[in-house]
N, C-alpha and C positions, 0 to 999 in steps of 0.2 A: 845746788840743784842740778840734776843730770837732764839728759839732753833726751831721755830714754820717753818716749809715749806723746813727745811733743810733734805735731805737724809741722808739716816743712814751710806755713805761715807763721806759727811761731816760732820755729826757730832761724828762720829772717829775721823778724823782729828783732828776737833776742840779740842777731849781731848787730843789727844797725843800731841799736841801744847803747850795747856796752862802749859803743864811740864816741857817745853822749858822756856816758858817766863820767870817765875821767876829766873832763873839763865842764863842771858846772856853772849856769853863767852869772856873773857875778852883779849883784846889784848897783842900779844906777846912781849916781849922788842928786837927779834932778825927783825921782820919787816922792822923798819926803812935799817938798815944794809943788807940786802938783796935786797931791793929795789935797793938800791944804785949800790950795785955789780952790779945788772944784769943791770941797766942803764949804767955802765960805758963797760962793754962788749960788751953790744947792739949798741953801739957807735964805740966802734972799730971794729966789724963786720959788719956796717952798712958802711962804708966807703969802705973797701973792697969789698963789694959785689955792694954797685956804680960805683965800680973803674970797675968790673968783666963786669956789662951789657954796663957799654960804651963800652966797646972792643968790646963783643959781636955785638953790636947794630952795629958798626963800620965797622966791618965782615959782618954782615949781608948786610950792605946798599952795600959795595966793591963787594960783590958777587953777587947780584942785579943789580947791574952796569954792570957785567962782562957778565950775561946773557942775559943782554937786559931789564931788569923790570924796571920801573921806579913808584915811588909810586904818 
């Protein structure tokens, strides 16, 4: 690509890029295991917080009921 009709914003850019490219950074060995973690958290917080808006919702429709609303 030529450098021809580009602003002098990007072609900044374009050099402080191409310093990037040649060393791309390389992935951590701790990723995998992290990943993992917060999947297995996400899961047990995920069930409880299901468990929380049924009640709620449950509540909600009961008290609805009680004032006359009907959806």
């Amino acid at each position: 690509m030529s450098d021809e009709g580009l602003s002098p914003a990007e072609l900044r850019a374009r050099e402080l890029l191409q310093g990037m490219a040649g060393s791309p950074p390389e992935p951590g060995t701790a990723l995998v295991p992290r990943v993992v973690r917060a999947a297995r958290w996400q899961r047990v917080v995920r069930g409880a917080v299901q468990a929380a808006t049924g009640v709620l919702g449950a509540m909600g429709d009961g008290l609805s009921m009680l004032i006359g609303r009907r959806k």
